[in-house]
Each structure stands twice: as C-alpha cells, then as structure tokens.
C-alpha positions in Angstrom: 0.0 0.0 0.0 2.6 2.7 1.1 4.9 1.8 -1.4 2.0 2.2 -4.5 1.1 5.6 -2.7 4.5 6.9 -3.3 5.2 5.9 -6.5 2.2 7.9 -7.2 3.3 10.8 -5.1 6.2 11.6 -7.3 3.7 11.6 -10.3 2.0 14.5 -7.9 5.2 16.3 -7.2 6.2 16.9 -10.8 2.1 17.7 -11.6 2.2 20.2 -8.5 4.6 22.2 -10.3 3.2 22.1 -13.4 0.1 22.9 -12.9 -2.6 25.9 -13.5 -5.7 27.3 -12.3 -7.9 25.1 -14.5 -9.7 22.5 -14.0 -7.0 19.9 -12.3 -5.9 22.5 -9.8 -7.9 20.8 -7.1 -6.0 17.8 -5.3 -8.8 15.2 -3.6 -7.7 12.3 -0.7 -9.9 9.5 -1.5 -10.8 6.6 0.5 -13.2 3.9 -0.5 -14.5 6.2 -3.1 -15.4 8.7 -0.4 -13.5 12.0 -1.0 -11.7 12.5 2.5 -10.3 16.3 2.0 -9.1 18.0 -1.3 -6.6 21.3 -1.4 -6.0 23.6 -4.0 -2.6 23.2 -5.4 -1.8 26.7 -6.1 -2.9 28.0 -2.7 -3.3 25.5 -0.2 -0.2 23.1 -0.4 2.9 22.6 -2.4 4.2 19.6 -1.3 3.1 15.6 -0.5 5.8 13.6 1.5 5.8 10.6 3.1 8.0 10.7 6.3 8.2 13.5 9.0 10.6 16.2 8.4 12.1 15.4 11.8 11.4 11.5 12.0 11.8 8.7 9.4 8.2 7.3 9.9 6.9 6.7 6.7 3.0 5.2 6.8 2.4 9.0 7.0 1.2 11.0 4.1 1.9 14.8 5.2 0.3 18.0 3.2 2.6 20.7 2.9 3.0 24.5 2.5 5.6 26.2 2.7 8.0 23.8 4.7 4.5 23.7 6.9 2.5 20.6 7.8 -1.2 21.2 7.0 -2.3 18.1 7.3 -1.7 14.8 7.9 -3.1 11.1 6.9 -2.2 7.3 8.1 -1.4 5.6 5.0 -2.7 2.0 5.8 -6.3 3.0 7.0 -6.9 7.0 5.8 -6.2 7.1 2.0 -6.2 4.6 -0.7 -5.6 7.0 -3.4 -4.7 10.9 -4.7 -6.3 12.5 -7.9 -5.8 15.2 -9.6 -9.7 15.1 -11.6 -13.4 15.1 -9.8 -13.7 11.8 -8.3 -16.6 9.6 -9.3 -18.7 9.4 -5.8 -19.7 5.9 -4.7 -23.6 6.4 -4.3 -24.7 4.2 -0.9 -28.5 3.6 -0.4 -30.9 2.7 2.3 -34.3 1.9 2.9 -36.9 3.8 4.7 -38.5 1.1 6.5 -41.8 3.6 6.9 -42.8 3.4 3.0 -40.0 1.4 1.7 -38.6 4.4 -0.2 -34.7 4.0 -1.3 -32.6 6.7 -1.2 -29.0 7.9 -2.2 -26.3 9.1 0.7 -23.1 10.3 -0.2 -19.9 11.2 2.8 -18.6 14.7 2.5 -15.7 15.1 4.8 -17.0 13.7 8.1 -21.0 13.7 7.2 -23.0 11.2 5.3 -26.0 13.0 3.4 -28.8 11.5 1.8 -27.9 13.0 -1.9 -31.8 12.9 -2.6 -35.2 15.0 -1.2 -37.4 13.4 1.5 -40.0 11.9 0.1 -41.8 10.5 3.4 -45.7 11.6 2.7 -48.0 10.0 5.7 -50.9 12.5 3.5 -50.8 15.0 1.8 -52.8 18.5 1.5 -53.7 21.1 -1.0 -51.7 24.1 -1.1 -54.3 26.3 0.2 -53.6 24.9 3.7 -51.3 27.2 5.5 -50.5 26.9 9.4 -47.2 26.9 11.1 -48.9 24.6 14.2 -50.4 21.8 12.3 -48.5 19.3 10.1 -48.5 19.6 6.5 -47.0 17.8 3.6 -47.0 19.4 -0.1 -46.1 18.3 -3.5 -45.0 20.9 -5.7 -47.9 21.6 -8.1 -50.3 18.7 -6.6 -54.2 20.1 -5.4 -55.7 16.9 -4.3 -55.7 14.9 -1.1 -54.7 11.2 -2.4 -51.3 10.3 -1.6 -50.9 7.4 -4.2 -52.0 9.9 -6.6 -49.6 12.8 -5.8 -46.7 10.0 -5.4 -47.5 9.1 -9.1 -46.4 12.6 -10.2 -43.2 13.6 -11.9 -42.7 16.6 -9.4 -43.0 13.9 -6.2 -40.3 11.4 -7.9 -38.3 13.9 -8.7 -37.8 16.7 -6.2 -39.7 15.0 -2.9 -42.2 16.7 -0.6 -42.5 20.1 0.4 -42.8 20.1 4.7 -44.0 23.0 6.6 -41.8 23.3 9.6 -43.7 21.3 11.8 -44.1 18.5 9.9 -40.2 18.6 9.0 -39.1 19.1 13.0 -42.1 17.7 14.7 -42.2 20.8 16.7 -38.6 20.7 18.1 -35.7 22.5 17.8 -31.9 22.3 18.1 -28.8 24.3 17.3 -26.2 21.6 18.4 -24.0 19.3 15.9 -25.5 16.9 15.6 -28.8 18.4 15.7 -30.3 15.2 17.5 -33.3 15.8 16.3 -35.2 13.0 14.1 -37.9 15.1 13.0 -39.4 14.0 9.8 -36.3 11.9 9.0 -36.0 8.3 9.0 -34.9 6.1 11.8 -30.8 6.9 12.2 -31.0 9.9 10.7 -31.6 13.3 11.7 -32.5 17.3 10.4 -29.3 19.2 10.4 -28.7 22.1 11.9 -27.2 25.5 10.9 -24.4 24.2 12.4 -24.0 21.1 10.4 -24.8 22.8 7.0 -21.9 25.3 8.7 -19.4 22.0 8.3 -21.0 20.6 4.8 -20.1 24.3 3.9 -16.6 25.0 5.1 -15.5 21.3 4.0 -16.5 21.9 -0.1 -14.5 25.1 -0.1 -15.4 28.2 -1.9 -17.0 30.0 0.8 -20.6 31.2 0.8 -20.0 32.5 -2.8 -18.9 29.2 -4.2 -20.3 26.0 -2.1 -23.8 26.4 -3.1 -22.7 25.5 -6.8 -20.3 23.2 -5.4 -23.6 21.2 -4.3 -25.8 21.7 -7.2 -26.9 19.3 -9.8 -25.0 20.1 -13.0 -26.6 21.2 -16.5 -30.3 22.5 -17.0 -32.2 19.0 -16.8 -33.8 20.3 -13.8 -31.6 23.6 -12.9 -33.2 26.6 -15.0 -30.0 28.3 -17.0 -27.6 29.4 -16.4 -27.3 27.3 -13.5 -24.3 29.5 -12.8 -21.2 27.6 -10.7 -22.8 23.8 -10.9 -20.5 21.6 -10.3 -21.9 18.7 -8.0 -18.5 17.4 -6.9 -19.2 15.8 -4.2 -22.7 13.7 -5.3 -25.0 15.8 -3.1 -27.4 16.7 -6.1 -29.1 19.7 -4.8 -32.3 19.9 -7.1 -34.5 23.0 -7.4 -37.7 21.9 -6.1 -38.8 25.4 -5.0 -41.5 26.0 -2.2 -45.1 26.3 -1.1 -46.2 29.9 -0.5 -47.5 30.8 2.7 -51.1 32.0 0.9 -51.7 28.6 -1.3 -50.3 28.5 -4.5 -46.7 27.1 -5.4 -43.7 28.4 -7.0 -39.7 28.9 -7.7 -39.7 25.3 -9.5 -36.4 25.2 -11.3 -35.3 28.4 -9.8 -34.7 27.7 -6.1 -34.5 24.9 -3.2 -34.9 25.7 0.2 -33.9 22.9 3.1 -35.7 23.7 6.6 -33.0 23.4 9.0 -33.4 22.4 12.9 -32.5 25.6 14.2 -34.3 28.8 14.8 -33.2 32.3 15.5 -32.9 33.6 18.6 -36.0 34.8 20.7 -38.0 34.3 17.3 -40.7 31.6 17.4 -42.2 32.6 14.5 -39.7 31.4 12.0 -37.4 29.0 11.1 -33.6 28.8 9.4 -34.2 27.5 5.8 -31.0 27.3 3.7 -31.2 28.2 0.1 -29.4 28.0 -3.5 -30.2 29.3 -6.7 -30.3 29.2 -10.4 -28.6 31.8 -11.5 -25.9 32.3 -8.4 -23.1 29.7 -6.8 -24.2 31.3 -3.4 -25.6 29.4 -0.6 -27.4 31.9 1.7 -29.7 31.2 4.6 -32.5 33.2 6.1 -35.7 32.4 8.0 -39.2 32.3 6.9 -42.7 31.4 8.4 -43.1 28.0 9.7 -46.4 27.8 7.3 -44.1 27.6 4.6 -43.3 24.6 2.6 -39.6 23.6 2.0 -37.9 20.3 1.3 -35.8 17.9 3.7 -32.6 16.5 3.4 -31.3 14.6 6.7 -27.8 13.6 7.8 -26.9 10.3 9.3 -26.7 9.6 13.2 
C-alpha cells in the first residue's frame, strides 16, 4: 500500500509544479471512493511527503505549504488514493422502512448525506392549507388529497415533498452538531442544523460564494440556465424543487430549493432557518421564513 502511494506521489510532485488554475488544480484524498479532503494546489499546499521532516516514519502522508505541515493522513487506513480530476462518488443507499422508499447518501468530509429530497408523505394536502402549528405535507404543483395519486407525479419522484416546519421538525428545535433531532427523517437519521450545514459548507471550499454551486446538480435538466457555478462534486445533487407559498399556490420550480434546517433564530418563534441555492448564483445563503411555509428535507446520518 505505502509503497503504490509513493510511487504515485512523485507523479504529484512533478504535476504540482506544473500545474494551472484550471480545472486539475484541485488535489482530492480518497478513500473507499469517499472524498476525505481536497486542497487547492496553487494556494493550499505545495508539497506531499511521506515521512516527518524530523522522523523517518513513513505510513504518514503529510500535506505541505511552505515547509508547513497542513495536514496529515495514516497511510494504511486514511487514504487509498490521490487524484488530480473530480472523483466519481460511490452512491450508498438505504431503505426507509416507513414506506420502503430507497434513497441515495453520499460522505462529505465527516457527514453522510442523503444526496436525494425526503420523500416521506404519511398525507398530503392542497396548497391552500397554511399553518405553522399543524403538520402539513405538499407536492409541488399537486391540489388533491390522495397520496398514491400525488406519489405518481413527476414533481413527487423527482424533487420529494414540500414540509412545513412542523411536519419537517415535529415541533422541536436544536442548534447543536449533531442536531439530534429526528424530525421528519428516517430512523438513524436526523435534520441538520445551521451548524452542520456550517461544516458541509466550510469542508466543499469556496466559501458562501462558491459551495452552493459546489452542491448543485450540473446542466439544465432540472436547474433553469444558467445554473451559474454547478459543479456537483461531491454527489449531493441539490435539485430546485422550489416552495409552497404561505397564501396557497406554489412556485420557484427550477429556480430555487430551500432545506428547513433544525434551528431557529434567537427569541423568534415565528420562523425557522431555511437554507437556500439558486439558479442563476453559486451562493448558498440562509434566512428564516414562516413556519407555514413549505420547503424540502434533506437529513444527515446519526
């Protein structure tokens, strides 16, 4: 193992050197098909070794900058591999034992996130209804009251269910990471918090300006153009599924998804934090909105 990683680390010396801000600038540690971290070879690091400047231990791969350690990674059980071009994310899945719905999860960094909308409908409810005390669950452009009708549409397969915030939290609240609080979400799984969308954000880079594009679904299948930024590198698939207006009616469809998160703002129990990306930006932003609102779900495992 240690000796195949450093035959290919003095491929990614020479390529370090040699390389541009274009697309092959970004380096990703891999394990299992799981990115692990990725640095950007013309700011963040300069150099991979394989022993400690002051030791001769070498099941060590060390990230340096500027005669710096930034990092560091155990051979034999961290990293199986280095590339130089976006990795192609294993996809996992699991069950929802409530309906027997299947769904995607990808790891980012130290997170696993389902890489899909909920889709979880126990009923379902015209978009006139509006309340931010009593459960409701939408499906974007859906009038009627019969689940196995609304599951049958495109908009249900496709982008999930629209929660208000009760049905999405079940009336709780958290600002803790983990959130540990179920919610809506299936068993082992939970509704992140602003703090945890705070790590998914800081780990894919970019800042605010960047790491919303960094999580949406590439090309204009779904995304309205331009679908500025889209780059989906790590598998989370962000889809624009858009919202359920507070006074009935439903909109933003291929503009804009919103994800209710677990926490609220502070002496404010009107509202809740909702996370948002858009079609024509690479900005994630977040704000909070009425609880009679209807956003979609994506949970985080336990």
């Amino acid at each position: 193992m240690i000796r195949n990683i450093f035959l290919s680390v003095a491929f990614i010396a020479f390529a370090i050197t040699g390389l541009n801000a274009q697309d092959n600038d970004t380096l990703y540690i891999m394990k299992s098909g799981n990115v692990v971290s990725k640095y950007n070879v013309n700011t963040e690091i300069d150099s991979v070794i394989f022993y400690h400047p002051q030791t001769e231990s070498n099941d060590t791969m060390y990230i340096i900058k500027e005669g710096n350690i930034v990092n560091k990674y155990h051979a034999n059980n961290q990293v199986d591999s280095i590339i130089f071009y976006k990795p192609q994310i294993n996809e996992n899945t699991f069950v929802d034992e409530r309906d027997g719905n299947v769904y995607h999860y990808v790891e980012i960094g130290n997170q696993t996130w389902m890489s899909e909308n909920l889709r979880y409908l126990p009923s379902v409810d015209s978009s006139i209804n509006s309340s931010p005390v009593i459960p409701f669950y939408f499906v974007h452009g859906y009038e009627g009251e019969d689940v196995e009708e609304a599951m049958a549409t495109e908009n249900y397969q496709e982008y999930g269910v629209l929660y208000n915030w009760i049905a999405a939290t079940g009336g709780n609240n958290s600002s803790a990471s983990p959130s540990g609080l179920q919610g809506v979400c299936p068993e082992g799984w939970h509704l992140p918090s602003n703090a945890e969308w705070d790590t998914l954000i800081n780990f894919v880079g970019g800042g605010l300006e960047e790491a919303g594009g960094k999580l949406k679904e590439t090309g204009t299948t779904h995304w309205n153009a331009p679908n500025t930024g889209a780059t989906d590198e790590f598998g989370f698939k962000a889809l624009p599924a858009g919202q359920k207006f507070f006074f009935g009616n439903y909109g933003d469809l291929g503009d804009y998804t919103y994800f209710w998160s677990a926490s609220v703002p502070d002496g404010n129990n009107a509202d809740g934090w909702v996370i948002f990306l858009r079609h024509d930006r690479a900005k994630i932003a977040a704000n909070y909105y009425t609880k009679a609102l209807g956003f979609s779900v994506r949970c985080v495992k336990d």
